[in-house]
C-alpha positions as CSV (number, residue, x, y, z in Angstrom):
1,X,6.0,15.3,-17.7
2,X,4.2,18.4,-18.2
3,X,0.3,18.5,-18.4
4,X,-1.4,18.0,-21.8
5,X,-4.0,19.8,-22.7
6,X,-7.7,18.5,-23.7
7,X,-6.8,15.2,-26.0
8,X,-8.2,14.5,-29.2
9,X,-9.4,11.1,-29.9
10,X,-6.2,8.9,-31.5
11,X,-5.9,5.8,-33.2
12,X,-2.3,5.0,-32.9
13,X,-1.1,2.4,-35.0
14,X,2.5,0.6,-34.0
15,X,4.7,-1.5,-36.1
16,X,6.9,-3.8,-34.8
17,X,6.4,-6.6,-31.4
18,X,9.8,-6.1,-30.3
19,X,11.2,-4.7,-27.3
20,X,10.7,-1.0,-28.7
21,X,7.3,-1.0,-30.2
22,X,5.9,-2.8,-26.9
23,X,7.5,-0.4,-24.6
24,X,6.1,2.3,-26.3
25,X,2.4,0.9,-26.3
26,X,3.2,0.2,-22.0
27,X,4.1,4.0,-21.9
28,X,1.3,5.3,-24.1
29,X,-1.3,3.1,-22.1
30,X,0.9,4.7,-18.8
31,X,0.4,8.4,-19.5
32,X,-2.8,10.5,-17.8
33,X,-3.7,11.2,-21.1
34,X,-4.6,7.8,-22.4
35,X,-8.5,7.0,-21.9
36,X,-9.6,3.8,-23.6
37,X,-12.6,4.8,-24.3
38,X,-11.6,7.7,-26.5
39,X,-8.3,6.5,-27.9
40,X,-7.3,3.1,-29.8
41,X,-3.8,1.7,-29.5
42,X,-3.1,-1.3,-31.9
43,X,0.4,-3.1,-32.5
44,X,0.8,-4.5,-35.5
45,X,3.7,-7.9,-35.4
46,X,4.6,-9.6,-38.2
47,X,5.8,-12.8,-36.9
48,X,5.7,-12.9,-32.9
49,X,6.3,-10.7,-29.9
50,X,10.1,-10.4,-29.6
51,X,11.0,-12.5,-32.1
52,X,13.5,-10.4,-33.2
53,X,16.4,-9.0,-31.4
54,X,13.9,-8.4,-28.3
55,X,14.4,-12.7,-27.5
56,X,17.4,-13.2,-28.4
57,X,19.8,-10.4,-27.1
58,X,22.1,-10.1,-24.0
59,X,20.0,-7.9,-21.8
60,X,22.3,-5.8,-20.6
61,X,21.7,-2.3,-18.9
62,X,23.6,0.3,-18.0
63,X,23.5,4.1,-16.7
64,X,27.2,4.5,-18.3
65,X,25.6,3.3,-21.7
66,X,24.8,6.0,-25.0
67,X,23.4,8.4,-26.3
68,X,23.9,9.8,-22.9
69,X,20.9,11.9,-23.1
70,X,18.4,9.0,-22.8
71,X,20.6,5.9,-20.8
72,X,20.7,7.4,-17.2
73,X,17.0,7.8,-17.4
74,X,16.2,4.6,-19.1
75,X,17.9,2.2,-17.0
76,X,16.2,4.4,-14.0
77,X,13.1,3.2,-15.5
78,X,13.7,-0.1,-15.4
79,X,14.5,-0.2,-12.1
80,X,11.6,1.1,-11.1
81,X,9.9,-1.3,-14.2
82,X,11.2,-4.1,-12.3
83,X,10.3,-3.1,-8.6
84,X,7.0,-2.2,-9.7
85,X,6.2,-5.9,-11.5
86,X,9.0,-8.0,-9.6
87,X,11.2,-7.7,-12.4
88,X,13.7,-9.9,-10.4
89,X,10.9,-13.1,-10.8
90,X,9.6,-11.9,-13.7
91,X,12.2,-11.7,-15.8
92,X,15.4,-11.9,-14.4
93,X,15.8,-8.1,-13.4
94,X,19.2,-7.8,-11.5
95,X,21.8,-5.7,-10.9
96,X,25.7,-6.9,-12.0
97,X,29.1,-6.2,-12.1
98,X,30.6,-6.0,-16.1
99,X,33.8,-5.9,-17.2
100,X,36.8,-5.9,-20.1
101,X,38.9,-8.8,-20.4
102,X,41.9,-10.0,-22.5
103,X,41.6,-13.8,-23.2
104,X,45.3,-15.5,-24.4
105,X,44.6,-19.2,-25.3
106,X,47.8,-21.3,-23.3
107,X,48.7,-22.8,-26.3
108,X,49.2,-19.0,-28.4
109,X,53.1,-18.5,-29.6
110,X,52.7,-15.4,-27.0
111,X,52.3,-17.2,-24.4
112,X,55.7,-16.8,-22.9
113,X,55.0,-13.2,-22.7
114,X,52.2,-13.9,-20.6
115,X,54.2,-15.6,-18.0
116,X,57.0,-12.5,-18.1
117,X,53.9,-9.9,-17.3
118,X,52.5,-9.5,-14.3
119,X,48.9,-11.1,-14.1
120,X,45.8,-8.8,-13.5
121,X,44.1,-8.5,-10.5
122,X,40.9,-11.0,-11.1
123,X,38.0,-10.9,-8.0
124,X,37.9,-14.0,-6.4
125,X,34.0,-13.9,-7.2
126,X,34.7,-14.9,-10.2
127,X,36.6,-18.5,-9.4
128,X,34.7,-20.0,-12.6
129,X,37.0,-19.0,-14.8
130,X,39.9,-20.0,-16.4
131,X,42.2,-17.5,-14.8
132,X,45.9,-17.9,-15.6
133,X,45.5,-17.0,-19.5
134,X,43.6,-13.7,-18.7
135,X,46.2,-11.0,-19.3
136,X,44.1,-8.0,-18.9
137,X,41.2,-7.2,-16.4
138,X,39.2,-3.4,-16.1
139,X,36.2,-3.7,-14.6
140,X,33.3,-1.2,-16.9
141,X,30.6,-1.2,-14.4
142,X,29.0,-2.5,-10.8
143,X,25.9,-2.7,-9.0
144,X,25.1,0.7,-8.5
145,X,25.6,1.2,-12.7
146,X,24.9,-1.8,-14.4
147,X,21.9,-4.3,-14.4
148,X,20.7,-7.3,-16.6
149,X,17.8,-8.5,-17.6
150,X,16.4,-11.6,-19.8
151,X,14.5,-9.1,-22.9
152,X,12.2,-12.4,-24.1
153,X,10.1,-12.3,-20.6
154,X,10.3,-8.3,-20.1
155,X,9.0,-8.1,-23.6
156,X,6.2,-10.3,-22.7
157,X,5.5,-9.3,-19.6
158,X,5.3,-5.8,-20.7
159,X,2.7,-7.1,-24.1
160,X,0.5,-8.5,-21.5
161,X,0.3,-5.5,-19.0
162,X,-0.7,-3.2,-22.4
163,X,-3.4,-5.6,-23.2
164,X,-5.0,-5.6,-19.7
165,X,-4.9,-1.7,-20.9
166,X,-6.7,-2.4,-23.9
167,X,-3.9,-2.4,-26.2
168,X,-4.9,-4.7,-29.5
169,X,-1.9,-7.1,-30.5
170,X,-2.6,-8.8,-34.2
171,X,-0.1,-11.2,-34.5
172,X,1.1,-12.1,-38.3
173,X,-0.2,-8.5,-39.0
174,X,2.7,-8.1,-42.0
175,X,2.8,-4.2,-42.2
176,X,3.3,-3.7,-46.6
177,X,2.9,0.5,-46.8
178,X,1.9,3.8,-45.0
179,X,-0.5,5.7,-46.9
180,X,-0.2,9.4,-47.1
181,X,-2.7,12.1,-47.5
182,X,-2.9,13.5,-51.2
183,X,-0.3,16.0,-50.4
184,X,2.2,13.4,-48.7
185,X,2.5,15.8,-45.8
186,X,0.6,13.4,-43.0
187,X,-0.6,9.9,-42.6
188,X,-3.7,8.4,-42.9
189,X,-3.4,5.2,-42.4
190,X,-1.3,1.4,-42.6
191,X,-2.0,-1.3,-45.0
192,X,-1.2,-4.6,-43.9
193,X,-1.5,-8.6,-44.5
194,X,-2.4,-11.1,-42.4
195,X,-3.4,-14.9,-43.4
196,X,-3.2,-13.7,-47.1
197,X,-5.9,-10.9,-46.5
198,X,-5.2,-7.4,-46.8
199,X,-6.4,-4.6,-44.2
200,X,-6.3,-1.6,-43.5
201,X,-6.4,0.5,-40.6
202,X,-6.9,4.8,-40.3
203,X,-4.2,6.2,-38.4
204,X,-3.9,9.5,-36.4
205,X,-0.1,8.0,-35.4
206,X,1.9,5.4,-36.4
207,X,4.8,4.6,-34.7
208,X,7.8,2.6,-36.8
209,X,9.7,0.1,-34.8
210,X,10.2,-2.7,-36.7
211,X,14.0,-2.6,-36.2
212,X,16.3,-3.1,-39.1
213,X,13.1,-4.0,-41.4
214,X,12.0,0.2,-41.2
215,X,13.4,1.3,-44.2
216,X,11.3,-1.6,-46.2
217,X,8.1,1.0,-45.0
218,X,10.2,4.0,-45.3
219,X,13.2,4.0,-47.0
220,X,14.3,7.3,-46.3
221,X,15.9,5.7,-42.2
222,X,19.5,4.7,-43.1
223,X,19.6,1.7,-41.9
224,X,22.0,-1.7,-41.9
225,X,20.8,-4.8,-40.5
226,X,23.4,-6.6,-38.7
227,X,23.6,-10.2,-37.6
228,X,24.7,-11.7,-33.9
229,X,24.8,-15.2,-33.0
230,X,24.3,-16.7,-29.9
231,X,24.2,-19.5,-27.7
232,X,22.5,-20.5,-24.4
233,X,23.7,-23.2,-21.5
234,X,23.2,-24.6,-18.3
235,X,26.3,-24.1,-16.8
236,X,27.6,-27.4,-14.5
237,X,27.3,-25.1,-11.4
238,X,25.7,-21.0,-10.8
239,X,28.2,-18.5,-12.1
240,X,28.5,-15.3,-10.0
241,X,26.3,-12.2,-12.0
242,X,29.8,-11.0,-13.7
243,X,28.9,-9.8,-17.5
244,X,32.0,-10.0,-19.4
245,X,33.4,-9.4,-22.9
246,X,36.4,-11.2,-23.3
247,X,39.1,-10.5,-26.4
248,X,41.2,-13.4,-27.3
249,X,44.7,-12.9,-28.7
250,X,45.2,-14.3,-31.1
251,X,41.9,-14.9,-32.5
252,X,40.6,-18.3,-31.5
253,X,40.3,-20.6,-35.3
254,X,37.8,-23.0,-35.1
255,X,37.1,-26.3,-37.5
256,X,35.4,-25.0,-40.5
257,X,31.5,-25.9,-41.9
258,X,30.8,-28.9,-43.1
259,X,31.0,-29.3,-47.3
260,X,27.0,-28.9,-47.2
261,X,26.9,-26.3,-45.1
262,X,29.9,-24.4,-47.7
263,X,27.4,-24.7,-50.5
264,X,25.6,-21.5,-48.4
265,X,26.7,-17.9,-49.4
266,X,26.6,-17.1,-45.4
267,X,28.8,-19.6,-45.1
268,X,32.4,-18.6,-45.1
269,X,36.2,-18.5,-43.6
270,X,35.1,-15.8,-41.1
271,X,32.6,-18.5,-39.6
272,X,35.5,-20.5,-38.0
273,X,37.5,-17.5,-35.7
274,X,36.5,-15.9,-32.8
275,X,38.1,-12.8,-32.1
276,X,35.8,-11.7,-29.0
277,X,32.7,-13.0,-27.0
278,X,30.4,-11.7,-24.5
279,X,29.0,-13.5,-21.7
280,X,25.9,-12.9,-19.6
281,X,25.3,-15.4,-16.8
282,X,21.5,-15.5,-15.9
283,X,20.0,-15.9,-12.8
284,X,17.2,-18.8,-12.3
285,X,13.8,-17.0,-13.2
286,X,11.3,-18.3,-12.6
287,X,12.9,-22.2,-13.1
288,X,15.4,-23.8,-10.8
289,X,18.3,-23.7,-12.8
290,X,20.4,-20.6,-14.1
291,X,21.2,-20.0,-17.5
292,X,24.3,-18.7,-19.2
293,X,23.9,-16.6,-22.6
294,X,27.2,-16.1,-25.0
295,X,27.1,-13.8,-27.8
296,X,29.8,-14.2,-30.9
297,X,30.9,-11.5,-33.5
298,X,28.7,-9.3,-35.7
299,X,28.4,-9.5,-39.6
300,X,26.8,-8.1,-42.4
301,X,24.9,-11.0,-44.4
302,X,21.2,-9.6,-46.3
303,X,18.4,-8.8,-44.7
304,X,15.9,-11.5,-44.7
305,X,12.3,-11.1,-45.0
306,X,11.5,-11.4,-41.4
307,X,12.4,-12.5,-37.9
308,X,11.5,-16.0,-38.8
309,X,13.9,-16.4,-41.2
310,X,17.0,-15.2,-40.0
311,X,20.1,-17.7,-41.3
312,X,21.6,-18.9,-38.7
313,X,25.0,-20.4,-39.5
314,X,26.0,-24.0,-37.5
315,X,29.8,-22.8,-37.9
316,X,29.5,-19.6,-35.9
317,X,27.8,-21.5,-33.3
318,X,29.7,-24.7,-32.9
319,X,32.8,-21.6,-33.3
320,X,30.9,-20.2,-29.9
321,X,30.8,-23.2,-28.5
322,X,34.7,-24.2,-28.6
323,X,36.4,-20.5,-28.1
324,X,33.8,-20.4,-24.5
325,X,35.0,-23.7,-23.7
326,X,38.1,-22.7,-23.4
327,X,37.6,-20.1,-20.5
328,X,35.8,-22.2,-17.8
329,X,35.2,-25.9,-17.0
330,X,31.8,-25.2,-16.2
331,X,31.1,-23.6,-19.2
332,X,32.7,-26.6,-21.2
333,X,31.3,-29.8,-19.3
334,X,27.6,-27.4,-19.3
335,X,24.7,-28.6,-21.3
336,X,23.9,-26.7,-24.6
337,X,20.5,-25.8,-24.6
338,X,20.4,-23.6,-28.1
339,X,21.9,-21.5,-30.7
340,X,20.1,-18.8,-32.9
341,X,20.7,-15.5,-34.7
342,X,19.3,-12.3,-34.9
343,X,19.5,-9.0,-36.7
344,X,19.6,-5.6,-35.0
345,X,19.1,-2.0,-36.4
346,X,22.5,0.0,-37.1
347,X,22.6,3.4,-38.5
348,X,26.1,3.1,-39.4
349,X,29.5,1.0,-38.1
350,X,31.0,3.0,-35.3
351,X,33.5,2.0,-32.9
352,X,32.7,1.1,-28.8
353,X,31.5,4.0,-27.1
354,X,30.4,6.0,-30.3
355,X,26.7,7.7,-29.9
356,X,25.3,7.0,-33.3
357,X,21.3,7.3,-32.8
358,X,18.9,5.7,-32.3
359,X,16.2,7.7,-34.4
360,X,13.3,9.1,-32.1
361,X,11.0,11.4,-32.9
362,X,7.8,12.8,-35.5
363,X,9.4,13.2,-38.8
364,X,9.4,16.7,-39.7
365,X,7.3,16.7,-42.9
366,X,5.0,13.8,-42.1
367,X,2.3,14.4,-39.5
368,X,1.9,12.0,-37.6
369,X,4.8,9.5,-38.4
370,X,6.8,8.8,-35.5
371,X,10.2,7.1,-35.5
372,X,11.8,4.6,-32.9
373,X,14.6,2.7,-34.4
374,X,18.3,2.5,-34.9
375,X,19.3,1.7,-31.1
376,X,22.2,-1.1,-32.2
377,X,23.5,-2.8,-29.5
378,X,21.6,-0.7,-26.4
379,X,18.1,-1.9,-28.2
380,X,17.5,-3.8,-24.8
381,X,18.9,-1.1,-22.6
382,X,17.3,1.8,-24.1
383,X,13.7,0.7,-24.6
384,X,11.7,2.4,-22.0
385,X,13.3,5.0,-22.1
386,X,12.4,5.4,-25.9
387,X,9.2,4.1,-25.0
388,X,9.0,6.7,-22.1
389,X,9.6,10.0,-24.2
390,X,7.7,8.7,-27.3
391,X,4.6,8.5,-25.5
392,X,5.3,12.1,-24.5
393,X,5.7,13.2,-28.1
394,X,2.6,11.1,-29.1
395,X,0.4,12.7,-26.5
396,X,1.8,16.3,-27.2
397,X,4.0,16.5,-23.9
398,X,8.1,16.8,-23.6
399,X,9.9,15.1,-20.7
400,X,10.9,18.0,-18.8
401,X,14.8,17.5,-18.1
402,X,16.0,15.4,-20.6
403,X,17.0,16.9,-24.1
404,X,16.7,14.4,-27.0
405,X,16.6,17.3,-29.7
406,X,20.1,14.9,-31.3
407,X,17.8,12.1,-31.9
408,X,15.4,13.6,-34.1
409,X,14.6,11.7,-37.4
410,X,15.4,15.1,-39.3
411,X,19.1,14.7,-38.1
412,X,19.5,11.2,-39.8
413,X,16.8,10.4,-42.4
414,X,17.4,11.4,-46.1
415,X,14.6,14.1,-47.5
416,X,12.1,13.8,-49.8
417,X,12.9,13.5,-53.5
């Protein structure tokens, strides 16, 4: 970064514990600029740090990943996040190979065409699975590309680091509006609840990152909130660091919910099939035994009122359960350790590979209001660098090199009525 020049005393106000609010307070607390004793950073958190997306979310990382203006230098970040704090101990920093897959269950009517088509070329690395109904292998990204880490820990880790720097964290700190000068032009501070008391706190900055829940403080971000289950095992023996996202065809159909489960509006036919998966295998950090995260497919169920209450449908899970089973014996015979759901911010549906967002950046006709949402399923993978460049903004510096003009709220967010 460029120098600043002489800084005025700030208090910045962030919303939102996950991975994106937290990496922003690290970066803020990072920069030359930052002087405790001048400037307040405070992070507001509704329900607990990560309890979102941030805990419960793959971890993946990669260079190759979008909006190509800001992967490449956030997953150079973490590398050097996880050098710097051994992220490899900490939190399960490593790097991985990833790859496509086409999954045809042996008992699928097409499974004579299987046997007529010549089978992929499978490394032997990856001798855990079920090999003879994969028909299709690519491999997306290796070592020198592609990294994992576990978010929960990192997210942690990183909280802990900002409070050593000062950095206030008020936990159950339920953000309810921005208040606006007379004019509506800048901000002047955040009302909030916490333990049935209202607050409220004056505000050079605020920073929104509270994911999906944004538009609930301003509605003008388009945003959808969309819902991922997962589980997490102890597979019977280590499984090589291979992220993969397997399709099956046909679809794998799964026993449907139970009649008192039915009696649930989240609760229907699309519960029971299983049309894709992805798998992260996760290395032993800092326990003795590894870990193996699955993630099922998305939907579009409302927004609840928080983190903490995210429906999590038993269907989907035990659906999980049996279309994974079918893949490796290890992942079968392993022991289920939990299954959970979460929602993450999406602008709009767009197909694999699509930049859309995420939304970084001062809003354009607010002073002062600063945006950091809308980063779908690169959440994880995109933090610091979102944190990195916010900061920047925040403390009246650009990152020199990387052009972010396309994020901009004023590309995405509806005006003013």
């Amino acid at each position: 970064m460029g120098d600043a020049g002489p800084a005025m005393e700030k208090q910045i106000v962030i919303i939102g514990g996950g991975i994106i609010g937290v990496s922003t307070a690290y970066y803020l607390t990072q920069h030359h600029v930052y002087n405790p004793s001048i400037h307040k950073i405070i992070l507001l958190e509704a329900t607990e740090l990560a309890g979102g997306s941030s805990g419960r979310a793959g971890g993946l990382l990669a260079s190759w990943a979008t909006p190509s203006c800001l992967a490449p230098l956030s997953f150079k970040l973490h590398s050097e996040l996880a050098e710097k704090y051994d992220g490899a101990t900490k939190w399960g920093y490593r790097r991985v190979h990833c790859a496509d897959m086409t999954f045809q269950p042996p008992s699928s009517s097409s499974s004579q065409s299987q046997a007529d088509s010549s089978p992929p070329s499978i490394p032997d690395s990856l001798d855990w699975l079920n090999k003879e109904p994969i028909t299709h292998f690519t491999e997306i990204g290796n070592p020198t590309t592609t990294a994992q880490v576990d978010p929960h820990p990192l997210t942690h880790h990183l909280a802990s680091i900002c409070q050593s720097k000062s950095v206030e964290i008020i936990i159950g700190a339920s953000a309810k509006s921005l208040d606006y000068s007379t004019d509506g032009k800048s901000l002047e501070s955040v009302t909030y609840e916490q333990d049935g008391e209202v607050k409220t706190l004056n505000a050079t900055d605020v920073v929104l990152s509270a994911g999906p829940w944004s538009p609930r403080l301003f509605p003008r971000i388009p945003m959808y909130g969309v819902r991922s289950h997962s589980i997490i095992l102890e597979p019977t023996s280590d499984l090589t660091p291979y992220v993969l996202f397997p399709i099956f065809k046909p679809a794998i159909s799964c026993p449907s919910s139970t009649p008192k489960e039915q009696e649930h509006k989240e609760e229907n036919s699309s519960d029971t099939e299983i049309d894709a998966l992805e798998l992260y295998p996760r290395p032993a950090h800092p326990g003795p035994h590894t870990s193996l995260y699955i993630c099922g497919p998305n939907d579009y169920p409302p927004l609840p009122s928080s983190t903490s209450s995210v429906p999590v449908s038993s269907s989907m899970i035990e659906a999980i359960k049996t279309a994974s089973a079918l893949m490796s014996p290890h992942i079968k015979n392993g022991r289920f350790i939990k299954g959970q759901a979460c929602f993450r911010p999406q602008i709009r549906q767009h197909a694999d590979g699509e930049a859309v967002g995420p939304i970084v950046g001062e809003v354009d006709d607010v002073k002062g209001l600063w945006i950091a949402t809308g980063h779908d399923e690169w959440g994880v993978q995109n933090s610091q660098g979102t944190g990195y460049i916010l900061a920047g903004m925040v403390w009246g510096e650009r990152v020199e090199g990387i052009d972010v003009e396309s994020l901009r709220p004023k590309h995405f967010i509806k005006k003013e009525d």
